[in-house]
N, C-alpha and C positions, 0 to 999 in steps of 0.2 A: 164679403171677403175681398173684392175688389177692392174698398175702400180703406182697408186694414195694409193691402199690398203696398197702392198708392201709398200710404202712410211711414211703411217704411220703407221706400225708395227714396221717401223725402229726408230720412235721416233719423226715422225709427220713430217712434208714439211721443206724446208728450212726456210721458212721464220716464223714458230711454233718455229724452233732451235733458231731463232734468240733473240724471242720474249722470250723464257725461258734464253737464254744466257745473256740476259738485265737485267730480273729480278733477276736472280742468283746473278750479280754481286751486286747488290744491298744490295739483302738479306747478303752476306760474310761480303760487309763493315761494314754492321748493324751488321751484328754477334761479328766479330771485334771489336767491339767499345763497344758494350753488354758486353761483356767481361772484359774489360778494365774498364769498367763504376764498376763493380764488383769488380773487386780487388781494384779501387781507385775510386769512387765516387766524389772527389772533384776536383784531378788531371787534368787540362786543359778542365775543365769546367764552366760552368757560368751560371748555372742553381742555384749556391748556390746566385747567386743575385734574381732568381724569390721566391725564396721558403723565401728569408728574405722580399722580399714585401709581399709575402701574408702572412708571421707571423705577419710583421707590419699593412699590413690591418686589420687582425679581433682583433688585440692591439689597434686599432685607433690612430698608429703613425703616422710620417709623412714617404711617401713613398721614398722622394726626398732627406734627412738630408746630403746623402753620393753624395754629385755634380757629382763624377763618376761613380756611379752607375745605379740608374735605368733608363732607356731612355724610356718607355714606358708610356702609358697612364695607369689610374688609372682601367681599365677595365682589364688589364693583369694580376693585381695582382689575381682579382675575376677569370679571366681563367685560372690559375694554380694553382690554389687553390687545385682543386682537385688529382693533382698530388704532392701537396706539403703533403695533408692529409694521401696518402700511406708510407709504412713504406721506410725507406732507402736503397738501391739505386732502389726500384722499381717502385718509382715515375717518375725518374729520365730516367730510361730502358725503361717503356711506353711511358715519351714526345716523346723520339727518334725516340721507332717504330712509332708511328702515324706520326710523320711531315717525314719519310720513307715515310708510308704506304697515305699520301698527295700527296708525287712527283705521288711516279707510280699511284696512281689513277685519279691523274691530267692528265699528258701524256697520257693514257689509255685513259681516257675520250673524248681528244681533238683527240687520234690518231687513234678512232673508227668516229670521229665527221667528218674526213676529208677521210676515207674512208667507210662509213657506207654500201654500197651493197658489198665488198669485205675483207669478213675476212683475207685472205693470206697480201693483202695490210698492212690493220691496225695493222696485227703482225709484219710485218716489219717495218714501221714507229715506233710501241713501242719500238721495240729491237734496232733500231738503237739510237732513242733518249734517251735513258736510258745508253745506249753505250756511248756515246758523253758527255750527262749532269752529270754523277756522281763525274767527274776529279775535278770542282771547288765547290765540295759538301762534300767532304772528311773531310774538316776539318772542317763543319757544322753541319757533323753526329759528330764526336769526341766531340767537344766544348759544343752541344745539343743548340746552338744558334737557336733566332726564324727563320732565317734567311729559313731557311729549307723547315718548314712548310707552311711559305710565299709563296715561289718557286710552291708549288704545288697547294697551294691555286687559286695561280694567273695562271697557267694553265687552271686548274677546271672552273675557273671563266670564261677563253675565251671560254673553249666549250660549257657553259650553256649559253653565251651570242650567240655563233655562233647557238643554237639551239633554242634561240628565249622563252628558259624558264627565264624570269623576274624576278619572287619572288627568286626561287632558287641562278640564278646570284646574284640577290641585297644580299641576307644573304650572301653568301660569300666575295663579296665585302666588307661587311662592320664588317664580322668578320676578312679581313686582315688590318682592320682600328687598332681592338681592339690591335691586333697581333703586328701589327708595324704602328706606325704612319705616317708611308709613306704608307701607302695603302694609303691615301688620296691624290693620284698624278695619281692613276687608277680612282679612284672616279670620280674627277674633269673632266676624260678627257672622262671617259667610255657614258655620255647621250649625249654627241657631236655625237657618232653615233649610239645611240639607244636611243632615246628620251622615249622611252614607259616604261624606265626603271625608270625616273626618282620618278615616283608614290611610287613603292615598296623602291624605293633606299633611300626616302627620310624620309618614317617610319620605317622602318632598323634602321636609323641613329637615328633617336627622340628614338627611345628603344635601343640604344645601351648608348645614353647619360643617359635615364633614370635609365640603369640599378644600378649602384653604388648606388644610396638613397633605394633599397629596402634591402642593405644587410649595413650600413650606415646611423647614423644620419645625417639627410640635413649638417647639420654644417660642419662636418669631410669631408664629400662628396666633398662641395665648397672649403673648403680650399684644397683638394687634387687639385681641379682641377688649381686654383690659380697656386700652386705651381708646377704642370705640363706644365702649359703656361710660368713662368718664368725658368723654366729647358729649355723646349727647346729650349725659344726664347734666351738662352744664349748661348747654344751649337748651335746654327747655325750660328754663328759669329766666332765659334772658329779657332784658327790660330794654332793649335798643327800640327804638320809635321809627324803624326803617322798614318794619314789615306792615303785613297788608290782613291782621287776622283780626276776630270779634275786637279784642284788646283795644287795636286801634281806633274801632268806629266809635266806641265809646269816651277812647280818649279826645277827638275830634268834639263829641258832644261835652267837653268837661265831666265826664267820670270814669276818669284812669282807674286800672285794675292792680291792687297790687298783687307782687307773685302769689302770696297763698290766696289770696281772691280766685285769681286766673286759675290755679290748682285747684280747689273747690270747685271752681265752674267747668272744669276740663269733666271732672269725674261726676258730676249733676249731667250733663247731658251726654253723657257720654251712658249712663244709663237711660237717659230722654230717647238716645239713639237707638238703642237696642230695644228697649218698649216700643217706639213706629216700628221696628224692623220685624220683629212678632207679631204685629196687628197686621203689618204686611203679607207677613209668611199663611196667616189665619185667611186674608180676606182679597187676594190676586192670587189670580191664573200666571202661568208662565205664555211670555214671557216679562212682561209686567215685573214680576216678584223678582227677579233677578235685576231688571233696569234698576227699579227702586233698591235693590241692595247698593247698586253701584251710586247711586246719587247721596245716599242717606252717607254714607261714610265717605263722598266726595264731601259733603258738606259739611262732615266732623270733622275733618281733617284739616278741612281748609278755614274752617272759622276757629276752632282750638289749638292749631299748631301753632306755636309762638313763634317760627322763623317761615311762613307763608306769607310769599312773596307777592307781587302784584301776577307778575308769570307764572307763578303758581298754580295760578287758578283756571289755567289750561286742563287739566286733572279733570276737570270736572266739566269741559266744555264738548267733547263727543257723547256721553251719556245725556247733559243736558239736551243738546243736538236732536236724538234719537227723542228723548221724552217732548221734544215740543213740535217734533214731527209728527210723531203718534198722536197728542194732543188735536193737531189741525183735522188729522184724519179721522179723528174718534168726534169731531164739531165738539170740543172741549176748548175753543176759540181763546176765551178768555187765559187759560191757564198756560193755552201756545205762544200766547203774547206776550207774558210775562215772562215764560223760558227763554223766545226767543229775542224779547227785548234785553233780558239779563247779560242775553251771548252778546247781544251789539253793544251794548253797554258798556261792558266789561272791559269789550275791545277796544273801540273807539274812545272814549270818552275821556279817560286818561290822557291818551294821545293830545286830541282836539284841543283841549281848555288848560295844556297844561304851566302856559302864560299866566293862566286866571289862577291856578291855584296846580305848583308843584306836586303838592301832596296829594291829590282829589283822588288817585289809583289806590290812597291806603285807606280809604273811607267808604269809598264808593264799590270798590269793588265788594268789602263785606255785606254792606247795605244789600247790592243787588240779588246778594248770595241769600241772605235773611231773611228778603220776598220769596226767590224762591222755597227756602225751607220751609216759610208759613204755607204756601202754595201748598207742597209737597206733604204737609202734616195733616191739610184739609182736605187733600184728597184718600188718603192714605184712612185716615180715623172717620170721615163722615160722609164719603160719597161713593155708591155702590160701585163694582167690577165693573167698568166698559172695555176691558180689552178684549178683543175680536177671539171667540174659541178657535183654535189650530187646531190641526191632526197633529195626534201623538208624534213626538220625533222617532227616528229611526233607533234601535239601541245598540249601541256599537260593541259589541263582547269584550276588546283589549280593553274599555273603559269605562266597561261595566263592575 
């Protein structure tokens, strides 16, 4: 007892240092970029595309006029609204901390979820995963992309589903619909192994569509959405060589994809996806079954989506995070190393060499993503449950 005392008078356990060493590094980038955001508010940001849909929403323009601008649904404009109405750049300073202040409470959430009797444990799985996922998040804090917010939503969302609260999971679910139109690739896959969710998830959804006609005449509403169905459905055919998905790695190797290729292979593993995610559902414990929900469709998404960016693949760098924390802790060594090399990888490496080869973030990030997947496919179909059994979580009645 004495020596537990001494220990933390010295600034708490190791694995407390860890947990504060995670969020610090967080906290710096965000300061960083606070910073920056202040002296140049427009400077390598893209936030001045949310703030002119929401001045075009309540103008009753059209959201879509500029083909390369907005990629989101007509509910995004309504969710930034309120940071478009603060004055300048501190609209712009709060998106950033909150979709920050998403990761870590995402991670947090999942990495108390999967050690709930052991606080020592759960500070180290936070501090390593926050370690690991910030490298391909750097330029999601700078840029202020949703890409961020997403990241932690969709953690947030595996631990409320690993904890068997319904309503909660379903609202966040389907506020990463509003966020980015690829939440609907978590959506579709998430009541394959929680049927019970379907109830909440599917009036979520009727009041997320209703929401635009209460701040909107019906008229303006439908034509929004019109014109959101033919944006996307344009941009998912597109052949620009500027993104960062399978497409590209291939095309690096000399075997470009044409669109019906890419379409075919969109819908080939896209049920590929959904067969691991039922082998998953059959053969992991919670909270396992939920991480892997969240990876398996970071990684549909991000390898099939024809406009996935090199920053994109932030999305997938907090659950990564979490699984290759778990990994170390589970002496799953080998498989921690390849998550957490994916994450430095990701981040760095683009950066580094990008003298030697401009394009290396639209190659290399798929690549690293692809190890992962094999990774994640060989654990998933051929090696037994090591995640640690928990006590049942608590059941919450509002969400039950």
């Amino acid at each position: 007892m004495q020596g537990v005392g001494e220990a933390e008078g010295m600034g708490g356990s190791p694995s407390c240092r860890l947990r504060r060493a995670g969020v610090a590094l967080w906290v710096l980038a965000l300061g960083v970029v606070c910073v920056l955001v202040s002296l140049d508010p427009v400077r390598r940001s893209v936030t001045p595309v949310f703030h002119l849909a929401a001045e075009r929403w309540w103008a009753r323009q059209p959201l879509y006029s500029d083909p390369r601008g907005f990629h989101y649904l007509p509910q995004f404009a309504l969710l930034f609204a309120p940071f478009h109405a603060l004055p300048a750049p501190l609209g712009d300073l709060l998106w950033r901390i909150l979709s920050v202040a998403a990761v870590v409470a995402g991670v947090s959430a999942l990495s108390r979820r999967a050690s709930p009797d052991d606080r020592q444990a759960a500070d180290r799985l936070l501090g390593l995963a926050l370690l690991f996922s910030i490298w391909p998040c750097l330029g999601a804090i700078r840029n202020g992309q949703t890409n961020l917010a997403f990241a932690g939503l969709l953690v947030l969302a595996a631990a409320l589903l690993a904890s068997e609260r319904w309503t909660a999971a379903a609202a966040v679910l389907v506020l990463l619909v509003a966020i980015k139109p690829l939440g609907i690739v978590v959506v579709l896959l998430a009541p394959w192994g929680y049927p019970r969710l379907l109830g909440p998830l599917a009036a979520g959804l009727a009041v997320l569509a209703a929401l635009p006609f209460l701040f909107a005449p019906p008229a303006y509403v439908l034509s929004q959405y019109r014109d959101a169905a033919a944006h996307l459905a344009a941009w998912s055919g597109t052949t620009e060589t500027r993104f960062a998905d399978l497409a590209a790695l291939l095309r690096r190797f000399g075997l470009p994809l044409s669109t019906g290729a890419a379409t075919i292979a969109r819908a080939v593993f896209a049920f590929v996806t959904l067969g691991l995610w039922l082998t998953a559902v059959r053969r992991r414990r919670e909270p396992a079954r939920a991480l892997l929900l969240a990876l398996l469709a970071a990684a549909y998404l991000l390898l099939f989506n024809p406009m996935t960016e090199k920053n994109t693949y932030a999305i997938a760098a907090p659950a990564l995070g979490i699984a290759a924390a778990c990994a170390f802790s589970t002496a799953r060594r080998a498989a921690g190393a390849v998550f957490a090399g994916a994450l430095v990888s990701i981040g760095v490496f683009p950066e580094a060499f990008h003298r030697i080869d401009p394009d290396l973030g639209l190659w290399w990030d798929p690549l690293a993503l692809c190890v992962v997947a094999v990774v994640l496919t060989v654990e998933i179909v051929a090696l037994p449950d090591t995640a640690p059994r928990s006590s049942r979580p608590v059941r919450v009645n509002a969400d039950g």
